[in-house]
ZATORMAR-178863 format. One line per 2 residues: number of its first residue (from 1); for each residue x, y, z of N, C-alpha, C, O. Coordinates in steps of 0.05 Angstrom, whole numbers. Atoms other than C-alpha are relative to their C-alpha. Last residue first. Example, Ala and Ser with C-alpha at 12.3 -4.5 7.8 and 13.67 -1.06 7.14 Angstrom:
2
2) -16/-24/-1/273/-21/143/-15/22/14/-5/44/18  18/-24/0/246/-90/156/18/24/0/39/24/13
% end
This chain:
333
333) 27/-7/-28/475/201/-71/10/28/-5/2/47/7  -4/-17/-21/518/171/-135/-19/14/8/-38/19/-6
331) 22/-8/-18/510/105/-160/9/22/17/19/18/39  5/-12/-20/558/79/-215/-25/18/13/-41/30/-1
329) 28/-15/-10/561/32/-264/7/16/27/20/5/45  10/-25/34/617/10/-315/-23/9/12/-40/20/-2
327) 33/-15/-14/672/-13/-250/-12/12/-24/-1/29/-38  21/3/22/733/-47/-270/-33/-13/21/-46/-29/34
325) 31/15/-16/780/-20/-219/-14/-10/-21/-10/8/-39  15/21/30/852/-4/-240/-25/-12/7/-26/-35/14
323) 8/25/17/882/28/-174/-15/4/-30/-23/25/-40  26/-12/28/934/88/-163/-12/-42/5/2/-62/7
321) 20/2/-6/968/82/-94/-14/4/-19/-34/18/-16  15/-26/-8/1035/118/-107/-28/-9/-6/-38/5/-23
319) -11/-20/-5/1081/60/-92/-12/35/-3/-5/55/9  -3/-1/-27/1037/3/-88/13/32/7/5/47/25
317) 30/-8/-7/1002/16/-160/13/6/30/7/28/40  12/-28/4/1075/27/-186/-23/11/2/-30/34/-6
315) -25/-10/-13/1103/-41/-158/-10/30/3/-13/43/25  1/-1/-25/1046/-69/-189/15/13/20/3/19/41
313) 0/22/-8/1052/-45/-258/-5/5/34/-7/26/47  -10/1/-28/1010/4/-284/8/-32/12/-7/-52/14
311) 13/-27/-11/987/9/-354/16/8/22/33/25/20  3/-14/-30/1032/-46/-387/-9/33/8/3/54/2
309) -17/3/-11/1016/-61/-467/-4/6/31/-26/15/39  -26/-26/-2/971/-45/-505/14/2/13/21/26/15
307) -3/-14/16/921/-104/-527/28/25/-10/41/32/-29  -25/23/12/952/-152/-472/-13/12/-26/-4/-2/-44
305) -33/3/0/934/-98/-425/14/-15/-21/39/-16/-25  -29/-17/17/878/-86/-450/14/1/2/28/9/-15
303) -2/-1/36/848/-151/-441/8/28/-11/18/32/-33  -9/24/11/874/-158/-367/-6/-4/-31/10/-15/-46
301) -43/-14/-6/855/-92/-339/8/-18/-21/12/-9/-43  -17/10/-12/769/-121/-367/35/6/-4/48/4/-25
299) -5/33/17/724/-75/-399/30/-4/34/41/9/52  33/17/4/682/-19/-365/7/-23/-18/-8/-38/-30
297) 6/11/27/744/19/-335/-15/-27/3/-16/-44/20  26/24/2/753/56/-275/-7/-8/-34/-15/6/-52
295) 15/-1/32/806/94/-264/-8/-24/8/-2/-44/21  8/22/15/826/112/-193/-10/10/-19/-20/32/-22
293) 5/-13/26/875/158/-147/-15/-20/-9/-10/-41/4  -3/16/26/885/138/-75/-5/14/-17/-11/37/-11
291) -20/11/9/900/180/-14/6/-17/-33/26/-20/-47  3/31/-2/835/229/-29/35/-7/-1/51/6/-15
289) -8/11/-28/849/301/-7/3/-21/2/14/-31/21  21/-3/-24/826/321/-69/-1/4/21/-17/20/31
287) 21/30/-9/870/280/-107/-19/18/16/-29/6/35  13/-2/-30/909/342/-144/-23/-12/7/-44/-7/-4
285) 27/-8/1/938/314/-206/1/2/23/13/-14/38  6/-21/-5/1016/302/-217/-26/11/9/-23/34/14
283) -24/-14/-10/1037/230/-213/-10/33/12/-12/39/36  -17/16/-15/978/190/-227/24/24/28/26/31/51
281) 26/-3/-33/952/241/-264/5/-9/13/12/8/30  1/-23/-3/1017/242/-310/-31/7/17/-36/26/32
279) -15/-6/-13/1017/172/-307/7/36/6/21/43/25  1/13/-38/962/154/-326/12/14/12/1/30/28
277) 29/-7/-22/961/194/-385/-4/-2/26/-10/12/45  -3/-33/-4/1030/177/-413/-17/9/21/-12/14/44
275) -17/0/-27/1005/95/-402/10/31/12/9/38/35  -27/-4/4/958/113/-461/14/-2/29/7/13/47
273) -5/-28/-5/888/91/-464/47/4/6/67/-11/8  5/-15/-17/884/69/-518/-10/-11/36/-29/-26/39
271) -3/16/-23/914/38/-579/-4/26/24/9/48/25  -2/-17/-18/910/64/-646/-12/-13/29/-33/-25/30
269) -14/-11/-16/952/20/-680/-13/24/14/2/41/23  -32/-7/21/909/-34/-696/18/13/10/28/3/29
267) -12/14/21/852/-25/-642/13/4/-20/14/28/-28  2/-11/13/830/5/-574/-1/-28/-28/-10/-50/-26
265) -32/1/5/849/-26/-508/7/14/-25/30/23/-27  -9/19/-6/774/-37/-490/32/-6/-14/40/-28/-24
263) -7/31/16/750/25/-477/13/-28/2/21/-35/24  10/28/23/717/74/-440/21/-10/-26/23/0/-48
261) -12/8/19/756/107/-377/-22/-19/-21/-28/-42/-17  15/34/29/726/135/-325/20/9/-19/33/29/-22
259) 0/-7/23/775/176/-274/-24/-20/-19/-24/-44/-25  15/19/15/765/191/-199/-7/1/-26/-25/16/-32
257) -15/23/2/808/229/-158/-4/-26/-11/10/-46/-9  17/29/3/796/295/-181/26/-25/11/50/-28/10
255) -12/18/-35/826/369/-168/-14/-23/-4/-37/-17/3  23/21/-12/834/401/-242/1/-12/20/22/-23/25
253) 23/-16/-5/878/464/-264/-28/-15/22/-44/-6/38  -4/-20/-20/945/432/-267/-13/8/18/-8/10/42
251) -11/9/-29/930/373/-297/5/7/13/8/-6/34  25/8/-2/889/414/-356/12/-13/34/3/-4/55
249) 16/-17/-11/954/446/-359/-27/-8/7/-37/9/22  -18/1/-23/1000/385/-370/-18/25/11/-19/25/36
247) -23/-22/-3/957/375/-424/4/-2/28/-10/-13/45  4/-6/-22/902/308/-448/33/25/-2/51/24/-20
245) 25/-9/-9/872/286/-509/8/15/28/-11/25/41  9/-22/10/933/271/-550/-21/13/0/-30/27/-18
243) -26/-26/-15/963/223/-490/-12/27/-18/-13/49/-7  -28/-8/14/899/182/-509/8/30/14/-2/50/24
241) -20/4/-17/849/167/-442/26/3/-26/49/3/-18  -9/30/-3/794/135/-483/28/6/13/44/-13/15
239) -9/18/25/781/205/-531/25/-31/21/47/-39/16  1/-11/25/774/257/-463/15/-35/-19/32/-50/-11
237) -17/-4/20/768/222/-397/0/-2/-30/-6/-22/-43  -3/15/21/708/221/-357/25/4/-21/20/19/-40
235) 8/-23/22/716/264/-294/4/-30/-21/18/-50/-16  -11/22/19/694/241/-224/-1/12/-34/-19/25/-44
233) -1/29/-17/676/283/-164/8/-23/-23/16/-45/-16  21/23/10/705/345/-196/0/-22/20/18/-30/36
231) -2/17/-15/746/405/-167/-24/-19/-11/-47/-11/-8  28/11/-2/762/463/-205/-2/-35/6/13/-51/-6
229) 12/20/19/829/491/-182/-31/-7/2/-45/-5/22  32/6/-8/847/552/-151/-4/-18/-25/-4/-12/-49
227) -4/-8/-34/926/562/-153/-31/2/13/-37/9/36  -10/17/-17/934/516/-218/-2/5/28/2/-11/46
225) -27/0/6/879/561/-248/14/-21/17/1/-32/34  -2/15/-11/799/578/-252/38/0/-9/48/12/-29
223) -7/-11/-20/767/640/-264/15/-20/16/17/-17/40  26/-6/-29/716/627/-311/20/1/30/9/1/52
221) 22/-12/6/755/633/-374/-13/8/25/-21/30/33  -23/-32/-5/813/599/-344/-21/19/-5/-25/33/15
219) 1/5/-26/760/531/-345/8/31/8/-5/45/23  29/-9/-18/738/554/-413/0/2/29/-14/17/42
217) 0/-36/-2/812/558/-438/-33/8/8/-42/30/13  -9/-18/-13/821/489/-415/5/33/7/13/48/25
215) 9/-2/-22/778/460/-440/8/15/14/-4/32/27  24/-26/-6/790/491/-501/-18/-9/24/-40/1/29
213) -3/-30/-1/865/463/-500/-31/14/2/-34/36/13  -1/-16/-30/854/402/-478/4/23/-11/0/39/8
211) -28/-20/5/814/383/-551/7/19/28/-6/38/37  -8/-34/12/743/343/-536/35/9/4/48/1/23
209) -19/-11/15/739/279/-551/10/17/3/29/25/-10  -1/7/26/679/268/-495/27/-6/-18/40/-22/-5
207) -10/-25/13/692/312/-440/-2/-20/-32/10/-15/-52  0/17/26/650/291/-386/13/11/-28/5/33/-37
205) -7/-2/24/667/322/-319/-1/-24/-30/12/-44/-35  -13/19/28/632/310/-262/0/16/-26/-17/30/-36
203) -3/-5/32/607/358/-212/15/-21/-9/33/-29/6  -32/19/11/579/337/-141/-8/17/-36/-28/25/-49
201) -33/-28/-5/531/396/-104/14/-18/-7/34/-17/7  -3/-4/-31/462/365/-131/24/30/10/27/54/9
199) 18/10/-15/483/340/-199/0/3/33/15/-7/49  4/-18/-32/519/389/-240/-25/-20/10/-48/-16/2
197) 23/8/-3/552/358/-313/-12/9/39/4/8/57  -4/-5/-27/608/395/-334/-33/-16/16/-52/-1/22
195) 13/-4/-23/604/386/-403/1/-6/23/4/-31/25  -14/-1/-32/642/369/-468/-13/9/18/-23/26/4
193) 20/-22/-26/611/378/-543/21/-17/24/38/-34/18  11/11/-16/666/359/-597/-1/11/28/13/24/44
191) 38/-5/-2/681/411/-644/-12/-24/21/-36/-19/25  0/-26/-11/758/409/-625/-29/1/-1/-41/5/20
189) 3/0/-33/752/335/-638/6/32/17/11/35/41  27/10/-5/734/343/-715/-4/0/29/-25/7/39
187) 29/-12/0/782/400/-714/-18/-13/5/-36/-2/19  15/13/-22/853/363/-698/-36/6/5/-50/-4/23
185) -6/31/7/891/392/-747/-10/-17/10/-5/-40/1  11/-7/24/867/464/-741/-1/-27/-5/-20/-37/-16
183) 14/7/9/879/450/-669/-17/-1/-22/-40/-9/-21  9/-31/10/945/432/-669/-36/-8/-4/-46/-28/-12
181) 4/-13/22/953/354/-633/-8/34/-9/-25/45/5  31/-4/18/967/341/-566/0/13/-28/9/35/-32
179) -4/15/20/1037/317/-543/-30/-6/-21/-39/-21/-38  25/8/17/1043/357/-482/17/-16/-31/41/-18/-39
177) 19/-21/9/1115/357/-454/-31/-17/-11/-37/-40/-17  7/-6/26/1132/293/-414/-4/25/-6/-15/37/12
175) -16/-26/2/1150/298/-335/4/7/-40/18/25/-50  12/-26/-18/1096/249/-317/8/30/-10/-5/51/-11
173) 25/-8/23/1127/207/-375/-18/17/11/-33/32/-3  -3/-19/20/1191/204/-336/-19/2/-25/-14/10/-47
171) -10/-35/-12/1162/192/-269/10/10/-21/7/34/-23  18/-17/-4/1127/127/-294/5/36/0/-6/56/-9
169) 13/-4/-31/1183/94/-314/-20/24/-3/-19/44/-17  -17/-25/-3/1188/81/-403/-16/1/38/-40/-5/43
167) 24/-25/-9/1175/12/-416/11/26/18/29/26/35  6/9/-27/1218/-15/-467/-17/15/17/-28/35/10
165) -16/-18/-8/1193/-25/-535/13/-3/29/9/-23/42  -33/12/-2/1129/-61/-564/21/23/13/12/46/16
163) -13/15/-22/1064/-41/-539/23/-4/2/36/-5/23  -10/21/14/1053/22/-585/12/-9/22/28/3/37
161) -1/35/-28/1015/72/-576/9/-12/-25/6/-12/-50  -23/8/-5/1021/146/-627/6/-24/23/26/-24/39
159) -22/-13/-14/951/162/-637/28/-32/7/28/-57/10  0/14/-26/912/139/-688/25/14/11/44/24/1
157) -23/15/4/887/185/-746/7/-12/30/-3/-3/50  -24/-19/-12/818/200/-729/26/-19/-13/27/-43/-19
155) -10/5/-24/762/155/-775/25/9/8/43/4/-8  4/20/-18/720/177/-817/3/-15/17/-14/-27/30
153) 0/20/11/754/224/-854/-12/-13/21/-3/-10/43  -4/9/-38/739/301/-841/1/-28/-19/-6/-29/-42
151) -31/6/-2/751/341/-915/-3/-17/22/19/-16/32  -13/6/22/683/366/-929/23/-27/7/19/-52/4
149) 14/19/7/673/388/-863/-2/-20/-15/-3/-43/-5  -31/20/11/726/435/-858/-20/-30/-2/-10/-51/-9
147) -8/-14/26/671/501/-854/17/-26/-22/22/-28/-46  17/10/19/633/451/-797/11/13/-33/3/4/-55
145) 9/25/8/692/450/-762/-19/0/-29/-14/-7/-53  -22/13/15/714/525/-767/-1/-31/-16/5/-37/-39
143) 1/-6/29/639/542/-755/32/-4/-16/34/-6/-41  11/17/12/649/501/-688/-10/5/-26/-19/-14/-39
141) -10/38/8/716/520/-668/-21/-12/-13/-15/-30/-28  -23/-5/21/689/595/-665/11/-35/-10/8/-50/-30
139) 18/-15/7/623/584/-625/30/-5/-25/31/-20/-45  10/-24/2/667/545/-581/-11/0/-22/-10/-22/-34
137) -21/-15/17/663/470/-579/-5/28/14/-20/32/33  -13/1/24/661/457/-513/-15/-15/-22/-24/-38/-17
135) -19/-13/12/643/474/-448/14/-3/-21/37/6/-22  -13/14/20/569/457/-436/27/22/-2/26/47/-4
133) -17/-23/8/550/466/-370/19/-4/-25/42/-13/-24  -24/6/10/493/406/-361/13/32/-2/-3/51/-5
131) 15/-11/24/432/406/-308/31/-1/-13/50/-7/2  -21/-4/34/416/354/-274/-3/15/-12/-23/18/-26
129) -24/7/-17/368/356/-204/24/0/-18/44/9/-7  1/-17/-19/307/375/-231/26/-10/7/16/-32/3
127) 17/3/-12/318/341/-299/-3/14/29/14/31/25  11/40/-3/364/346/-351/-21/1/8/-39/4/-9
125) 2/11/-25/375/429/-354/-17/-25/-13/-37/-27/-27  31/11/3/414/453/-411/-9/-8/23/8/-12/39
123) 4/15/-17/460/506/-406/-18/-12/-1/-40/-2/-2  30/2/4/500/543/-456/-8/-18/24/10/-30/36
121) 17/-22/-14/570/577/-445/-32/-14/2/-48/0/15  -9/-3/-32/603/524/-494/-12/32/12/-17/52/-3
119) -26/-23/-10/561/509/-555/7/7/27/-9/9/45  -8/-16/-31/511/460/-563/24/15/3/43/8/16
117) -27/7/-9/472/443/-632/1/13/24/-15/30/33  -12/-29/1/396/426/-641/23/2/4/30/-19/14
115) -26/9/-7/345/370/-654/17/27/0/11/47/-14  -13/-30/-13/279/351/-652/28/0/6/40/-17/19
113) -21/5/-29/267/286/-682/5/37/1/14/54/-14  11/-26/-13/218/292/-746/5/10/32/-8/24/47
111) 11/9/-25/234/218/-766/-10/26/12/-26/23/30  7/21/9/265/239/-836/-27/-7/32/-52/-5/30
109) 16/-12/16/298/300/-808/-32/-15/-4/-53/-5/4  -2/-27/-26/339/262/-753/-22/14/-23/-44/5/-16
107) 10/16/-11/347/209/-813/-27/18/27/-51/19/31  11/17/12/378/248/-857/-28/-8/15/-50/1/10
105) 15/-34/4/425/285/-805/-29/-7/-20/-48/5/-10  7/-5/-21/444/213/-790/-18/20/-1/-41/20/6
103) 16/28/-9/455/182/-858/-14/23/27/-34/35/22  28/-11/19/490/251/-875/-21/-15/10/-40/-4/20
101) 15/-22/-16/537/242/-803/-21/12/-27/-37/31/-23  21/8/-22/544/169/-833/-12/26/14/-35/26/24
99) 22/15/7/571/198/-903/-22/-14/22/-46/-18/18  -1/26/-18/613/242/-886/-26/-17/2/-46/-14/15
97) -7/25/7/609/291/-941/5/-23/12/12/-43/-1  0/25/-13/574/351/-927/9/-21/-11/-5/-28/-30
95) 19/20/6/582/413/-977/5/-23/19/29/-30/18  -8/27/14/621/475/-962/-24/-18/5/-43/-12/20
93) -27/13/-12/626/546/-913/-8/-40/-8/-8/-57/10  -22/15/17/612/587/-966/11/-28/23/31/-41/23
91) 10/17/18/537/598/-935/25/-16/-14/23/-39/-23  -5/-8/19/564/623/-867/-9/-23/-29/-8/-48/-28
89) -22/-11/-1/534/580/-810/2/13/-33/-13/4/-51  -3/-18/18/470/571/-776/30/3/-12/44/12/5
87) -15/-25/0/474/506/-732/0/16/-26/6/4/-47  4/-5/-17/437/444/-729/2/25/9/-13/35/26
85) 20/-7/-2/444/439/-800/-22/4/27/-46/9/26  4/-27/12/506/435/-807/-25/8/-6/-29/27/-22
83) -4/5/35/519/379/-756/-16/35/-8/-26/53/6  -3/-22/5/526/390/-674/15/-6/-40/37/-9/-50
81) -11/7/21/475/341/-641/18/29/-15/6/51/-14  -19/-27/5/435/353/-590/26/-12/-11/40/-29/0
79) -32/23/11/377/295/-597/13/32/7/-1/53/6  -10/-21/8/305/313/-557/26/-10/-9/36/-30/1
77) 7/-20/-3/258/258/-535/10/31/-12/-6/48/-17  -19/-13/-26/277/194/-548/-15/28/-12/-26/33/-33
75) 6/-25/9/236/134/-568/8/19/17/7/18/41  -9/-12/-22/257/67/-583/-11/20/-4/-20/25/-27
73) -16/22/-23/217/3/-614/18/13/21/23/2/42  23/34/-2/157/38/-653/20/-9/30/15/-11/54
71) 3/0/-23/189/116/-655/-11/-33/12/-21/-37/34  10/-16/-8/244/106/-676/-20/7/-14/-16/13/-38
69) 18/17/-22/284/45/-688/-29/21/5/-50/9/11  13/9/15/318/81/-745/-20/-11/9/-40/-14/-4
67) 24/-22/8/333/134/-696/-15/-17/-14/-39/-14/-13  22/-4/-21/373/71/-656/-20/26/-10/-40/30/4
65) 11/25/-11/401/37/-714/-12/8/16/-34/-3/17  18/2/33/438/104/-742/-21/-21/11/-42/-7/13
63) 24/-19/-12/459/125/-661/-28/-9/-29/-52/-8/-30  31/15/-17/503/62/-663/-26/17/4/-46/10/16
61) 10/23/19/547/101/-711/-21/-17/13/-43/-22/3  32/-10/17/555/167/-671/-10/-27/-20/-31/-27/-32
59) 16/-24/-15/611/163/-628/-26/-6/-5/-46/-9/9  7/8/-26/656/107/-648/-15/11/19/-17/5/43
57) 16/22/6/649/134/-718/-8/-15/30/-31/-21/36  -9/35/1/674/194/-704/-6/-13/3/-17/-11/25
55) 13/18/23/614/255/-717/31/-22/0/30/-37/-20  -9/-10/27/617/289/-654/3/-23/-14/1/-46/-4
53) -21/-16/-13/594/290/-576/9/12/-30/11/36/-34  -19/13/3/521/257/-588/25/18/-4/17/39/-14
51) -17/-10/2/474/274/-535/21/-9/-17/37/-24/-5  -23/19/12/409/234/-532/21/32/-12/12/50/-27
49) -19/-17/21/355/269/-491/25/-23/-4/34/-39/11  12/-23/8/295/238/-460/20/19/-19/14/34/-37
47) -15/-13/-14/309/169/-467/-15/18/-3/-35/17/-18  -8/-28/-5/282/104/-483/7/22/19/10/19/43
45) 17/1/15/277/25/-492/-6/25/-4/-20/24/-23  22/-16/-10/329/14/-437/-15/8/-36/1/7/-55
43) 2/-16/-19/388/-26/-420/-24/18/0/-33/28/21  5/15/-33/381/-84/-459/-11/13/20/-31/6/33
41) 15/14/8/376/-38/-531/-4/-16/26/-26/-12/36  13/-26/-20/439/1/-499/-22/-16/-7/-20/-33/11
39) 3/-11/-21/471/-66/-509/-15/21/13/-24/21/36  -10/18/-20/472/-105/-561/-3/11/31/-11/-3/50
37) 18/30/7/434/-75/-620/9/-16/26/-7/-35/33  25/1/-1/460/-3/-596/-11/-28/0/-25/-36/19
35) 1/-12/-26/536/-26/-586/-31/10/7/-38/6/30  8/16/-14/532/-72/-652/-2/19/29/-20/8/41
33) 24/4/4/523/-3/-691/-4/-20/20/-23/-17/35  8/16/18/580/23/-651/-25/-4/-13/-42/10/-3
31) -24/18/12/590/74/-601/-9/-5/-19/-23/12/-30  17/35/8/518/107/-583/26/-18/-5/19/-41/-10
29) -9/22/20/537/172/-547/-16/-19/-10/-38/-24/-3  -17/-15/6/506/206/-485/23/-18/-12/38/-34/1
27) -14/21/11/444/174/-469/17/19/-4/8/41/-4  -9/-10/13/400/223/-419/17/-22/-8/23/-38/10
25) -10/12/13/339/191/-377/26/21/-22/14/40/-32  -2/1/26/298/219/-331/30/-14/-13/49/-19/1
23) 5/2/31/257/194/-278/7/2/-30/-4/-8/-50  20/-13/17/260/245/-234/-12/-12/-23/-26/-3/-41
21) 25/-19/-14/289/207/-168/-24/13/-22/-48/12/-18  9/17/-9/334/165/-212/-25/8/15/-47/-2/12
19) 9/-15/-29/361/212/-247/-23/-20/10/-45/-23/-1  27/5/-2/397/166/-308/-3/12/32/12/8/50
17) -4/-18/-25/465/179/-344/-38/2/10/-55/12/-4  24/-3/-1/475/117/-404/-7/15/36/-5/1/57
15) 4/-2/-19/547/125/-434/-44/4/8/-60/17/-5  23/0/-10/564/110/-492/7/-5/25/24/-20/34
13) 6/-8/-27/639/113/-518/-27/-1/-7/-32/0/-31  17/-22/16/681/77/-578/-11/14/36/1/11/57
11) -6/-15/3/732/25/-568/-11/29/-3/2/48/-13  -28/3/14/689/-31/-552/18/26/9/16/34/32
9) 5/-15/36/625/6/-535/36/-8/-17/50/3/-33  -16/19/17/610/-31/-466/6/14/-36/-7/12/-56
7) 9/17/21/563/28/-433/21/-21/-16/26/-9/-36  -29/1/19/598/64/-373/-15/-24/-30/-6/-47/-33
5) -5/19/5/523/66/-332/23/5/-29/16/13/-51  -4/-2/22/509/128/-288/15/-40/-13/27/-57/1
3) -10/28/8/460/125/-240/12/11/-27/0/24/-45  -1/-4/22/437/195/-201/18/-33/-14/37/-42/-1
1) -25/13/6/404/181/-139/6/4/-30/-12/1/-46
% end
């Protein structure tokens, strides 16, 4: 059985993905610092591989507290990580300045942690039964990143939510253009890892932050399109479900009826997940065959809602069958 557990990370993401049959363990994220001290810390005392997606704070900050831990109180096995020293790159390409991905890289040294970056095409194998298909960064996006390094601020600019206003119907935010960021402008989350994760014969999608456009051009890559879609049993939604994480082509290409969602409404003004989103899966996504559609989220409908306003009202769960489940574990055979 493979167990996956939606970790509590506020606004941020962890996830804890466990083969139940083999024994092993993969963490993927840390959120917060309190998100280690509070939570993964409950859930388990080690891993074998710790995955972190990219250096925003809601990513990678709880990871500082859990190497520090290491090896007395946690102990993990292999980190994949994609900092500048994970990866070879041109010598001009600048000096590190983010100060938690130094801490980290630091640290990762410091403790003698094995550690390496992932690029799309590569494959790691979990455990007999897991193995990952990494599709993103490319090779190219991720010496762009690490060249712009320097320059990354600590935390993304927030996307465009905002409760107040009126609320726009479902069907005309379905029919939105994209609204994703360039990706020169958008680099820290263009370098964020993404993977297809292969358990058994079910696929899940985890995509971390990553930028729809190079999912998308990996999926096309391999042969996939609106007229043969790739078909997941449940995909994790990119950066908390923002509208500037997702394309009208990605919705094209993908057959799912089952979404995670991590967070808890977001905060200030960046507020997530975006009603856009919904509704444009909602509306347009190929279910599979399934009648319903679902997101699953690991905080409670009811406190994001009154963070960000109306997701789905009732009228518009009845009428094209989407629910709101808050579900943060799952068990799949």
């Amino acid at each position: 059985m493979l167990k996956i557990t939606n970790i509590p990370a506020k606004c941020g993401d962890s996830f804890l993905i466990e083969d139940m049959d083999d024994q092993r363990k993969l963490l993927l994220d840390c959120g917060f610092k309190l998100t280690y001290l509070n939570n993964i810390k409950q859930l388990t005392s080690s891993v074998d591989y710790l995955i972190l997606t990219h250096s925003d704070e809601d990513h990678i900050h709880g990871a500082i507290p859990l190497i520090e831990d290491t090896p007395h109180r946690f102990t993990v096995g292999k980190v994949f990580v994609n900092v500048p020293s994970s990866y070879e790159v041109r010598a001009e390409s600048g000096d590190i300045s983010i100060h938690q991905a130094i801490t980290l890289e630091n640290l990762l040294k410091e403790k003698e942690l094995p550690y390496q970056s992932l690029l799309a095409g590569e494959t790691v194998k979990i455990s007999e039964n897991i193995s990952l298909e990494i599709i993103s960064p490319s090779k190219e996006d991720l010496e762009y990143f690490i060249g712009k390094y320097n320059d990354v601020r600590e935390s993304s600019t927030p996307d465009p939510i905002s409760k107040a206003g009126t609320i726009i119907p479902l069907e005309t935010l379905a029919n939105h253009q994209d609204a994703y960021k360039s990706k020169k402008s958008d680099f820290t989350n263009v370098a964020s890892i993404a993977f297809i994760l292969k358990y058994k014969d079910r696929n899940l999608l985890f995509l971390g932050d990553a930028h729809p456009t190079v999912v998308t051009d990996y999926l096309e890559a391999k042969g996939f399109s609106k007229d043969k879609k790739y078909t997941f049993d449940y995909i994790k939604l990119s950066h908390h479900g923002s509208i500037t994480s997702i394309s009208n082509k990605f919705v094209a290409i993908v057959s799912c009826s089952n979404y995670i969602l991590s967070t808890n409404g977001g905060k200030a003004r960046s507020l997530h997940p975006s009603r856009e989103t919904l509704a444009k899966l909602a509306l347009s996504v190929d279910r599979n065959g399934n009648d319903a559609i679902n997101f699953f989220f690991n905080y409670p409908v009811e406190e994001i809602t009154a963070r960000n306003g109306l997701l789905i009202s009732s009228e518009e769960k009845n009428k094209y069958n989407i629910k709101l489940i808050e579900q943060s574990s799952f068990d799949i055979i």
